[in-house]
C-alpha positions as a Python dict, from the first residue, in 0.01 Angstrom:
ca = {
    (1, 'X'): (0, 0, 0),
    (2, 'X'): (-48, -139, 361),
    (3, 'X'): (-366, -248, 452),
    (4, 'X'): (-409, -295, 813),
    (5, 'X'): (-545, -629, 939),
    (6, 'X'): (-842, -647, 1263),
    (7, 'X'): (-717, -801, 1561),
    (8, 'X'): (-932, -1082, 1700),
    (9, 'X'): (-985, -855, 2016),
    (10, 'X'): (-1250, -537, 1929),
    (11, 'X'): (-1389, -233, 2083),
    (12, 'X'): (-1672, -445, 2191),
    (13, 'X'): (-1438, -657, 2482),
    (14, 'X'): (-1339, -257, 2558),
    (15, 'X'): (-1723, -189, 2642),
    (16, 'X'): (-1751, -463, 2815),
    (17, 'X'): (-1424, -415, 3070),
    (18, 'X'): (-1671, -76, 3150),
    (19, 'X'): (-1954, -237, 3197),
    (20, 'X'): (-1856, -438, 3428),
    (21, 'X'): (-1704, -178, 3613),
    (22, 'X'): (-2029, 10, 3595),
    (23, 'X'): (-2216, -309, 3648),
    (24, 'X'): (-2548, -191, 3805),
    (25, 'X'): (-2608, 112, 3587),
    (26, 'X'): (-2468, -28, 3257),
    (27, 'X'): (-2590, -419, 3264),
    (28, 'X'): (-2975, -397, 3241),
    (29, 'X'): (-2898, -136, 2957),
    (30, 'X'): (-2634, -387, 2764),
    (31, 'X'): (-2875, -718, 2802),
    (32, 'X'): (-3194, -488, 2646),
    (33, 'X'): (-2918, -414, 2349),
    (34, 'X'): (-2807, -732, 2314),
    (35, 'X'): (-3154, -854, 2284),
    (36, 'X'): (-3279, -592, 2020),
    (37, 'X'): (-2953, -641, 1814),
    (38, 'X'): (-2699, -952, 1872),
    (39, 'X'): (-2394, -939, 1773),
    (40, 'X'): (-2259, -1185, 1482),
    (41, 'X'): (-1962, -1373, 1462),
    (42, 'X'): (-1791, -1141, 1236),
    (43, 'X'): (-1890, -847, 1484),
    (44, 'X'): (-1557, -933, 1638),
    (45, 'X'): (-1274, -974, 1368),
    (46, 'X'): (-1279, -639, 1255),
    (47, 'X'): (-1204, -286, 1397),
    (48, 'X'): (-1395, 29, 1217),
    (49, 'X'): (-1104, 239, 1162),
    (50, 'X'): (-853, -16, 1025),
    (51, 'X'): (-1177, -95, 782),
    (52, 'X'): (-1192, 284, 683),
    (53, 'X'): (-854, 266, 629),
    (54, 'X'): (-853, 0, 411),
    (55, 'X'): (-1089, 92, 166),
    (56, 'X'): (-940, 434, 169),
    (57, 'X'): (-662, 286, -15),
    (58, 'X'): (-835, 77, -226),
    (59, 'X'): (-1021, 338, -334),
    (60, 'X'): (-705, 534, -421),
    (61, 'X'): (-606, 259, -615),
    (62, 'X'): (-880, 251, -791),
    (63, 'X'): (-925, 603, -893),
    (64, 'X'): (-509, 606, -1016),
    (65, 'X'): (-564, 267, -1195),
    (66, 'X'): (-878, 445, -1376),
    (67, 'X'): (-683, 767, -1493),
    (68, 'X'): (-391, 545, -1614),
    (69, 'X'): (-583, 290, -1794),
    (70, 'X'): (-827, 565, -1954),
    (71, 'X'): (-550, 723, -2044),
    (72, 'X'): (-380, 433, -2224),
    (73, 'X'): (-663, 344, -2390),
    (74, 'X'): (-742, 675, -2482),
    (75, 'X'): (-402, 761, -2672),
    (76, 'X'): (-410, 397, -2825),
    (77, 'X'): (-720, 467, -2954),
    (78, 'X'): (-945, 148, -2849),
    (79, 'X'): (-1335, 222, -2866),
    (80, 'X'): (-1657, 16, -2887),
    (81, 'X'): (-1593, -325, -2760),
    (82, 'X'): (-1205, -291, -2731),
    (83, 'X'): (-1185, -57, -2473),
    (84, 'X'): (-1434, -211, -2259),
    (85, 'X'): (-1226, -534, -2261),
    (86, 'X'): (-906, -323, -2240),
    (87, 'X'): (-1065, -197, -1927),
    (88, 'X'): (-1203, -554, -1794),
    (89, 'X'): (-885, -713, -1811),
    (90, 'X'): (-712, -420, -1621),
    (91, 'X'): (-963, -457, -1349),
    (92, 'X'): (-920, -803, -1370),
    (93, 'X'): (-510, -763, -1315),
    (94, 'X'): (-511, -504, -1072),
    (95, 'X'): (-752, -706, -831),
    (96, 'X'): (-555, -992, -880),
    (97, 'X'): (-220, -769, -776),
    (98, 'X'): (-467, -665, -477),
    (99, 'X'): (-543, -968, -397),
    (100, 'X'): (-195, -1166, -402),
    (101, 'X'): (37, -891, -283),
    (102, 'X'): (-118, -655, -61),
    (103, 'X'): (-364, -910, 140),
    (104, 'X'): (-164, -1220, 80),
    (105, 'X'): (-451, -1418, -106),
    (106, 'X'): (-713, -1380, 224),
    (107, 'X'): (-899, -1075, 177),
    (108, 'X'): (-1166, -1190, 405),
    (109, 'X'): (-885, -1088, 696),
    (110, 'X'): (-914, -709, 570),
    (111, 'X'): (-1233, -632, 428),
    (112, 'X'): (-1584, -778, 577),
    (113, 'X'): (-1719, -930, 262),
    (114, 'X'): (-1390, -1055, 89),
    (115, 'X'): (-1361, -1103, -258),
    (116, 'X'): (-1647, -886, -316),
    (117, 'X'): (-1507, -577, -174),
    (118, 'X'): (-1199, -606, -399),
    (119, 'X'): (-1341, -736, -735),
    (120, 'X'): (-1724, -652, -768),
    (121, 'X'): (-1758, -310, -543),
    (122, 'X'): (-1676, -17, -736),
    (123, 'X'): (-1612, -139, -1077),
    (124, 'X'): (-1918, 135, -1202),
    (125, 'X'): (-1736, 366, -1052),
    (126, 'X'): (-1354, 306, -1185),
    (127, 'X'): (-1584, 273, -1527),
    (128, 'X'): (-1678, 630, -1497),
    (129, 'X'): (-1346, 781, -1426),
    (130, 'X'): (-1209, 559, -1682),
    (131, 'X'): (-1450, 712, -1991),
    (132, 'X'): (-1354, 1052, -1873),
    (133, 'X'): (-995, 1043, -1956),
    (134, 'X'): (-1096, 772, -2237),
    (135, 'X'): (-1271, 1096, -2394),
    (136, 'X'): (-1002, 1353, -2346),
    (137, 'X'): (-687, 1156, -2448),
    (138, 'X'): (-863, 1039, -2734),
    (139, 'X'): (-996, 1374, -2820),
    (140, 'X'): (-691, 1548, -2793),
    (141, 'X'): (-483, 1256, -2985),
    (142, 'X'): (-709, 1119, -3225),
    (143, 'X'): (-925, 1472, -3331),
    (144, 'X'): (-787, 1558, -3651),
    (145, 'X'): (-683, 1221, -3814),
}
């Protein structure tokens, strides 16, 4: 997986080189902006698509890691409290792989909130996905015993 990383530069020093070439039109119109909504400090690190792009994958990641592990867990037969640990420490692992190989241990450089975006945000969903194929491998493996 390669996640792209935000230049320091944006699209914002972009709409700036055209205001300025369009100074008396665009100005008055970029001041009243600036006003109603200023720009933060972190408005500048990152670039929109290379953020799209990056959770793209880690959502693909995600979804495989779910099948696989719902699988495994399914045709091992863990339920109740087993399988919910079974599928914690997974998580736990794969955002730790995330974390150390594919963003070199600074997430904050490819996603806006960090650590968050790779451990907390969609752990409900890789939970659903995972009791889906929890319930049809162990259903088809474990029916009739």
């Amino acid at each position: 997986m390669k996640l792209k990383r935000s230049p320091t530069d944006s699209d914002w020093q972009f709409f700036l080189y055209i205001a300025n070439s369009n100074e008396e039109k665009i100005m008055p119109l970029m001041k009243e902006m600036t006003k109603m909504n200023p720009p933060s400090q972190d408005s500048h690190n990152f670039v929109q698509p290379h953020l799209a792009h990056n959770a793209k994958q880690l959502q693909f990641i995600r979804s495989c890691f779910a099948a696989i592990a719902g699988s495994a867990a399914g045709i091992l037969g863990f339920t109740n409290w087993s399988g919910f640990l079974f599928y914690a420490l997974g998580w736990s692992i794969l955002s730790a792989f995330v974390v150390i190989f594919s963003c070199g241990s600074k997430p904050s450089r490819f996603f806006v909130h960090g650590w968050r975006d790779l451990v907390i945000d969609g752990a409900m969903n890789g939970m659903l996905s995972y009791t889906l194929f929890h319930t049809l491998l162990y259903g088809l493996v474990h029916l009739y015993q």
